[in-house]
C-alpha positions in Angstrom: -19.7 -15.3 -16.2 -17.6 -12.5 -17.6 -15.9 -10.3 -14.9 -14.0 -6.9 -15.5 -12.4 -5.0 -12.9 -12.9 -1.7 -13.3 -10.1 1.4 -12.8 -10.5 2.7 -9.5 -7.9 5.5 -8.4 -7.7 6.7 -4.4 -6.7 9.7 -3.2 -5.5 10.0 -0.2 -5.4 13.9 1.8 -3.8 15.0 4.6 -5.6 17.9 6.2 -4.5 17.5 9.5 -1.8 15.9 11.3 -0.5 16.2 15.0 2.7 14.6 16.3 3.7 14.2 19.7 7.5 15.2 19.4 8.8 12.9 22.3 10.5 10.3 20.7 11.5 8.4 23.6 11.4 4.5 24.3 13.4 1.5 25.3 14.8 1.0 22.0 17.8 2.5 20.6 17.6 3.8 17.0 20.4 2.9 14.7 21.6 6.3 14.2 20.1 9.9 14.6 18.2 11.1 11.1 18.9 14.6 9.9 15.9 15.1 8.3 12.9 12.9 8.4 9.9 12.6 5.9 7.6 10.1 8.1 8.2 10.8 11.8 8.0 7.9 13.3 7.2 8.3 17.3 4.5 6.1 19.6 1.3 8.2 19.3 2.0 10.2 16.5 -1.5 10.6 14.1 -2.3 11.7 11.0 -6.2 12.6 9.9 -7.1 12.0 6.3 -9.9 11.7 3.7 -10.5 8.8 1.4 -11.6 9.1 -2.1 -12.5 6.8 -4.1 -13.3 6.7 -7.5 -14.4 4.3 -10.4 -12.5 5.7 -13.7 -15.9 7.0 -16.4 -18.3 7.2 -13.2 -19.0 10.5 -11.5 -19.8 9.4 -8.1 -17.2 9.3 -5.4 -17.1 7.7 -2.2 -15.8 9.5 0.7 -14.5 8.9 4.5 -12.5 10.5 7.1 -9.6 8.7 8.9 -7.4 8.5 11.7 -4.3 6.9 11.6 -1.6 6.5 14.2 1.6 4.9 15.4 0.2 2.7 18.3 3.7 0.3 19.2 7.6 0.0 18.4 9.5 -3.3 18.9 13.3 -3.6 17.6 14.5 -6.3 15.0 17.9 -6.2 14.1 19.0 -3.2 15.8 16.4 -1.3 14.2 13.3 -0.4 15.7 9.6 -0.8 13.6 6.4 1.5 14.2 2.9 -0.2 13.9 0.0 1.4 13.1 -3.9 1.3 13.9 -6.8 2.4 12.5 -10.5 4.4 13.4 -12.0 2.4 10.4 -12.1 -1.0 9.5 -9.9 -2.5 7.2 -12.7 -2.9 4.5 -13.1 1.3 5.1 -9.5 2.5 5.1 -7.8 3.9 2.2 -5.7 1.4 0.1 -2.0 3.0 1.5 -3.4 3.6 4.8 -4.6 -0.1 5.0 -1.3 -1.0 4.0 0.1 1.1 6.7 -1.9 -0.7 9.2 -1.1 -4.7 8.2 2.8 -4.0 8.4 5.4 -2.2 9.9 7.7 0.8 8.9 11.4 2.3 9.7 13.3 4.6 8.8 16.7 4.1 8.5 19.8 5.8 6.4 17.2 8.0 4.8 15.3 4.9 3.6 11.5 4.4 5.0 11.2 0.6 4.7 8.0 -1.4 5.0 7.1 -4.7 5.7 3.8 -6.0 5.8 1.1 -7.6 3.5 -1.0 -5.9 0.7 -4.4 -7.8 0.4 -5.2 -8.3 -3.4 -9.3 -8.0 -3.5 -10.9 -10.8 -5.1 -14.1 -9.5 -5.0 -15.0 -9.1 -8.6 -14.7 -12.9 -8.8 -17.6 -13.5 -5.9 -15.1 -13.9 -3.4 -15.0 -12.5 -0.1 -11.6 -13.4 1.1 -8.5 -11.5 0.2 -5.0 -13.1 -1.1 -2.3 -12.1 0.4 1.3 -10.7 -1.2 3.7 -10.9 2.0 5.9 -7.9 1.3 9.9 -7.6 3.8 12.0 -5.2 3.0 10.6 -2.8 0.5 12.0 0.9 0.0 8.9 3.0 0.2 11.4 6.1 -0.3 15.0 7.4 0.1 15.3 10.7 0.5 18.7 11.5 -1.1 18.0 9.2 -3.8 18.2 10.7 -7.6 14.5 10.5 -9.9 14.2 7.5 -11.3 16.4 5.6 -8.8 14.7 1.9 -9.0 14.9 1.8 -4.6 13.4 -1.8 -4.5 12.9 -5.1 -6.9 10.8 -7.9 -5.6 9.1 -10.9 -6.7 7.7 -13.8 -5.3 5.1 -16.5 -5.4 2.1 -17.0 -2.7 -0.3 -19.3 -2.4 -3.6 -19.6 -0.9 -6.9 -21.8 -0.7 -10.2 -19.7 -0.9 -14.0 -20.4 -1.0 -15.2 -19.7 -4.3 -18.4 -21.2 -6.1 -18.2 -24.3 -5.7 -18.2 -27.3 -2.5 -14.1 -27.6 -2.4 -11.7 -24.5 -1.4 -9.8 -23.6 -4.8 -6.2 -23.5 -4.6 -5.1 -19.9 -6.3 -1.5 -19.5 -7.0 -0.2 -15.9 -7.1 3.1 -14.7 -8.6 4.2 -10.8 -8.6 6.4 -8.6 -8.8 7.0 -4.7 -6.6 8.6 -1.9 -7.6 9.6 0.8 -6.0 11.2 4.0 -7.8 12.6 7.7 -6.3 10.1 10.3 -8.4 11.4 13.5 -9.0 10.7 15.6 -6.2 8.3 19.5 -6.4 9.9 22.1 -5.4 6.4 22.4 -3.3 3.1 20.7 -2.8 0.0 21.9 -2.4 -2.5 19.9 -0.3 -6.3 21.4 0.6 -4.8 24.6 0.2 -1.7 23.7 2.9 1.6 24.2 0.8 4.4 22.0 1.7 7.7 22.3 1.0 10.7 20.5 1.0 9.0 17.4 -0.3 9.9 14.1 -2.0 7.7 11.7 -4.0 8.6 8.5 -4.9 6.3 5.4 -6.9 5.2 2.4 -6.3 4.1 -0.9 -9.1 2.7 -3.9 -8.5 2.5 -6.6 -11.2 0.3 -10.0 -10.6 -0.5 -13.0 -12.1 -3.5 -15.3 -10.7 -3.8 -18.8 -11.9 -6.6 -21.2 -9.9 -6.2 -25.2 -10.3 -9.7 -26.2 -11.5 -10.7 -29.6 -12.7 -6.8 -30.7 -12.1 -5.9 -27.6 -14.5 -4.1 -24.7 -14.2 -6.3 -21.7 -14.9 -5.5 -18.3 -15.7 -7.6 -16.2 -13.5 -5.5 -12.7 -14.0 -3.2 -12.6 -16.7 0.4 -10.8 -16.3 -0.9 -6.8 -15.5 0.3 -4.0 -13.7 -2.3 -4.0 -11.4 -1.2 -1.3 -9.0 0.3 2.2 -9.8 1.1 4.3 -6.8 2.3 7.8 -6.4 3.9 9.3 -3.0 4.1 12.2 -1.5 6.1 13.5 1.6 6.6 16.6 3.6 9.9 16.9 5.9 8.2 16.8 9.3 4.8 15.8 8.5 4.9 12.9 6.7 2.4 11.3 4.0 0.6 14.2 2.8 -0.7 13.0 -0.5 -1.7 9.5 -2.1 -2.8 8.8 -5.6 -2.9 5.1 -6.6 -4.6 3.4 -9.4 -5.7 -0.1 -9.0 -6.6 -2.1 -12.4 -7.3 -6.1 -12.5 -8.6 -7.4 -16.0 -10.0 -10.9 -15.3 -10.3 -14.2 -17.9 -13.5 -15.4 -18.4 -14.4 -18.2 -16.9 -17.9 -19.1 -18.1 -16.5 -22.4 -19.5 -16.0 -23.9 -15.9 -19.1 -22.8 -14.8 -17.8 -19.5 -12.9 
């Protein structure tokens, strides 16, 4: 069977957002922030809609949802936020579903994430997601220049999922994350809220998927930029704007039955 992923961008709105300003815990932070683009305090929320959209279709899916920072815990001096969700993780927003399997800080101006982002496989008749284990990763830095590369990493992860057939299939994926300062707007209007004092940086994600089938290695994805991501931030306010463009080409695999 012959199966192509389809473009799908997501755009990501914020049209409200309330912050409670009392940044007090048990945790030190590293040092005080003179500006910050994602404030990062227990019960802070942000509201936003979800759109969805496969590229050539006219119909778009829509939702509405709630994000906030639910805990804190230090590593290394430096103190993480987590985050939790109104909606499922099969209903969230690809950034805000990112958001809410990791961690952030913000430190020296940098807002780093660590986390997983969960690679669908569902175009191959697989309900399970593979995982690419992300530590470390510059999401922005706000002093940076444009086209300051903020973050390189690659990596290999493996995993055994269910497919079509009796035996789990062992799926080997290798790829690679950058991250990259955008220039910055001058201002930026969201549902008809202008923001300024913004910053936007980008994100790419490039995978390769190989399965071992039949004691072969089988290309499943070749090399692709799979992931695009755009970014933007509002001193104060935080993520106010999201587009990212998702785009997996698969093999066929009608040879070995699939």
């Amino acid at each position: 069977m012959k199966i192509t992923f389809l473009s799908l961008f997501i755009s990501i709105l914020l049209f409200s957002c309330s912050s409670d300003d009392d940044t007090s815990n048990n945790t030190p932070e590293p040092e005080t922030q003179d500006k910050s683009y994602f404030p990062t305090a227990i019960n802070n929320s942000w509201t936003y809609q979800n759109t969805s959209q496969i590229e050539g279709h006219d119909n778009k899916s829509q939702n509405q949802e709630k994000i906030h920072i639910a805990d804190s815990h230090n590593k290394e001096n430096t103190t993480f936020y987590t985050f939790q969700s109104n909606l499922s993780f099969e209903n969230q927003g690809l950034v805000t579903g990112a958001l809410t399997t990791g961690e952030l800080a913000e430190v020296n101006k940098e807002l780093i994430y660590n986390g997983n982002f969960k690679v669908d496989l569902s175009p191959l008749g697989i309900s399970e997601y593979i995982e690419i284990p992300i530590t470390n990763l510059i999401i922005y830095k706000s002093d940076a220049d444009k086209n300051t590369t903020l973050a390189e990493i690659s990596g290999t992860h493996q995993q055994d999922v269910n497919w079509q057939m009796s035996a789990p299939i062992p799926l080997t994926l290798n790829y690679s994350i950058t991250s990259k300062q955008n220039e910055s707007p001058n201002e930026f209007e969201v549902n008809s809220t202008t923001y300024t004092d913004v910053i936007s940086a980008g994100l790419s994600i490039e995978i390769k998927l190989d399965a071992s089938l039949l004691g072969l290695s089988i290309p499943i994805m070749k090399p692709q930029e799979a992931v695009i991501s755009t970014n933007y931030f509002a001193k104060d306010v935080g993520l106010i704007y999201s587009k990212t463009t998702t785009h997996y080409v698969v093999e066929d695999l009608s040879d070995f039955g699939v």
